[in-house]
C-alpha positions in Angstrom: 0.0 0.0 0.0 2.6 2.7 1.2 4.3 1.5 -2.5 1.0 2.3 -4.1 1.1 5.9 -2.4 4.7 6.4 -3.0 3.7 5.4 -7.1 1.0 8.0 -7.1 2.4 11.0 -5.1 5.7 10.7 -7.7 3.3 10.4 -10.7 1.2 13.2 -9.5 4.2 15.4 -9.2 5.2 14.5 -12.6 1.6 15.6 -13.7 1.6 19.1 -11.8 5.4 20.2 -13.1 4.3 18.7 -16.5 1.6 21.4 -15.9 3.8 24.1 -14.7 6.2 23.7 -17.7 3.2 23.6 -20.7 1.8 27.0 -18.7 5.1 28.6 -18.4 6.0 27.8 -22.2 2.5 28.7 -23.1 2.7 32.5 -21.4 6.0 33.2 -23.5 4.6 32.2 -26.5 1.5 34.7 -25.7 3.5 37.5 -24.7 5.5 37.4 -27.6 2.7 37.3 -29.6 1.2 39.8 -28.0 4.2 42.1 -28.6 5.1 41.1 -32.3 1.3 42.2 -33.2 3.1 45.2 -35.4 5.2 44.5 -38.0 9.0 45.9 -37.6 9.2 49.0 -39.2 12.9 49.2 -40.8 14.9 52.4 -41.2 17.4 52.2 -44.9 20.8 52.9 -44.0 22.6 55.5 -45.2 26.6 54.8 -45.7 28.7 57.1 -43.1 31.8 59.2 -44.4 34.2 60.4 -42.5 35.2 63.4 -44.9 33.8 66.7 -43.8 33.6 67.8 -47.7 34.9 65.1 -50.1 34.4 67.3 -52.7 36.5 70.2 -52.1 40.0 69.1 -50.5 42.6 71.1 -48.6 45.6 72.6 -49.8 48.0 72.3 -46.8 50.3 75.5 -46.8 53.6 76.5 -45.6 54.6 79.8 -44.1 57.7 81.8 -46.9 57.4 85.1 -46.0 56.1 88.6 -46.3 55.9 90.3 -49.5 56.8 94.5 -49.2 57.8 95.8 -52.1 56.3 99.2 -51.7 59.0 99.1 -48.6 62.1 97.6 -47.2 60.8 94.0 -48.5 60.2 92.8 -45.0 57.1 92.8 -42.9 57.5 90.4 -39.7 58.7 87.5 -41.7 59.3 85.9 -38.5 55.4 85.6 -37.6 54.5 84.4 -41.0 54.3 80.6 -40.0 52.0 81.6 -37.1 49.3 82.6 -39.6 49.6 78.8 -40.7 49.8 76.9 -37.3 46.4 75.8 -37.1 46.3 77.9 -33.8 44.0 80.7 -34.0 46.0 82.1 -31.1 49.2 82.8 -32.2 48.9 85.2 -35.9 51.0 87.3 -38.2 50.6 91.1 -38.1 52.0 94.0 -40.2 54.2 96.5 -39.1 52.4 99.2 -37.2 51.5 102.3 -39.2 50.2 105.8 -38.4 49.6 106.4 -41.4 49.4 103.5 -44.5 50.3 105.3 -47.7 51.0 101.9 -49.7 49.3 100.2 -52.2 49.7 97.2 -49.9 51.6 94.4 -47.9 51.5 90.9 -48.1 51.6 87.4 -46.3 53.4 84.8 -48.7 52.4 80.8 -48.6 53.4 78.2 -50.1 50.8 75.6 -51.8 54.0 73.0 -52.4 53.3 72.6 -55.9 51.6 74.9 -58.8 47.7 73.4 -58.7 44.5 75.2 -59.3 42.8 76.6 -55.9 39.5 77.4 -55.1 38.7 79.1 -52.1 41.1 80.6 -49.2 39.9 81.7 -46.1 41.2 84.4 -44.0 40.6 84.6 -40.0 41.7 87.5 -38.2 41.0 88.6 -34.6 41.2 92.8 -35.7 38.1 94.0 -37.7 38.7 96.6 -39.7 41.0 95.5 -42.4 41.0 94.6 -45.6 42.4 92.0 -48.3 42.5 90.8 -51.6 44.2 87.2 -52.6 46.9 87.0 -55.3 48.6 83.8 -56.6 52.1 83.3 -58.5 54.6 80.8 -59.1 57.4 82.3 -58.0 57.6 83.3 -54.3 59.1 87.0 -55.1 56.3 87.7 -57.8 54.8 88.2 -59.5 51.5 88.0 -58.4 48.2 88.7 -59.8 44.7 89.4 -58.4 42.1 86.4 -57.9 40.1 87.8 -55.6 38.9 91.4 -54.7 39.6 92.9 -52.1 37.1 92.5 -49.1 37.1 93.7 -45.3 38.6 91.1 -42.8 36.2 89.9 -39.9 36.1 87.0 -38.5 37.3 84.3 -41.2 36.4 85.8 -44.6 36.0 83.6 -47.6 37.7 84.4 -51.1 35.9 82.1 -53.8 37.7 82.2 -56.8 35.5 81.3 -59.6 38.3 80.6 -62.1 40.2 78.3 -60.5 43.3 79.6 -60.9 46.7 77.8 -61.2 49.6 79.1 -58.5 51.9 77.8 -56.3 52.1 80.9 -54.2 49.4 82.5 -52.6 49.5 85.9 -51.0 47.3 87.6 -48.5 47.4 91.2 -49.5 46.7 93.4 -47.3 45.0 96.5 -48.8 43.5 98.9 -45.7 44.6 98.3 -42.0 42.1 98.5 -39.3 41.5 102.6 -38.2 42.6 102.6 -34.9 45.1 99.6 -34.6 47.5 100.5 -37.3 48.1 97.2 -37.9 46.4 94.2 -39.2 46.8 90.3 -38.4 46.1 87.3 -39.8 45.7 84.5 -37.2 44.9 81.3 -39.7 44.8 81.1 -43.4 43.5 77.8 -45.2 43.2 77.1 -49.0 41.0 74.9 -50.4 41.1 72.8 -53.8 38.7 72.6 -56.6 35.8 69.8 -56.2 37.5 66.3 -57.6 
């Protein structure tokens, strides 16, 4: 008798965790039913880049010089590399003048190669002057005009619509800032034409 009991207690457990186990497996499949009821909605991909402007690379440049020939042919030659340092910081700066009775004074760069340029920007930490951009192949000139003359604030982009082909590229200044009497350049950056 006690074997009989023993027989149907262990067969009854077997019936209630066969009961628990169906249930349990029962509930998942209903909740995840439940929660499937939408279909996925699916987003396309769009492929990353990791180019700020693929289409328009830049032009590393080098520091030469300054260009003065309405003077003694120098200008703080020294500075020039700060105005290509990456550091908007450190800059390049004219002479000081109380009065500026020449056509102009220039920062010389160097492109490392004669290639056709597109745009150059000019930052500055002194409003109030102005610049134009020349371009030449030889770093002592000559130079000519691709872009005209604009006032410096800020950075200042040159666009210059035909692409012209120079190795040098001078920042020309044209009109110093009123009450400085004297004009820097803290960063300039050249850009090519889109590939």
């Amino acid at each position: 008798m006690s074997r009989l009991l023993a027989a149907g207690a262990l067969v009854a457990f077997f019936v209630v965790l066969f009961v628990i186990v169906t249930r349990s497996r029962n509930n998942d499949n209903d909740s995840t039913t439940t929660t499937s009821t939408r279909p996925a909605r699916t987003t396309p991909t769009r492929p990353t880049t990791t180019t700020k402007n693929p289409g328009t690379p830049r032009i590393k440049l080098a520091a030469v010089g300054a260009y003065d020939p309405d003077g003694d042919g120098r200008e703080n030659d020294d500075l020039a590399p700060l105005a290509v340092d990456g550091d908007n910081t450190t800059f390049w700066k004219t002479e000081h003048y109380h009065s500026f009775r020449k056509t102009g004074v220039g920062l010389v760069l160097d492109a490392r190669r004669a290639r056709p340029i597109r745009r150059v920007l000019v930052s500055t930490d002194t409003a109030g002057a102005s610049a134009e951009i020349q371009v030449g192949r030889n770093p002592n000139g000559p130079f000519h005009l691709v872009a005209a003359a604009k006032p410096l604030t800020g950075t200042t982009v040159f666009r210059l619509a035909k692409k012209p082909i120079g190795r040098y590229v001078v920042v020309w200044i044209t009109a110093l800032p009123p009450s400085a009497g004297e004009a820097h350049v803290t960063e300039v950056r050249a850009f090519g034409p889109a590939g």
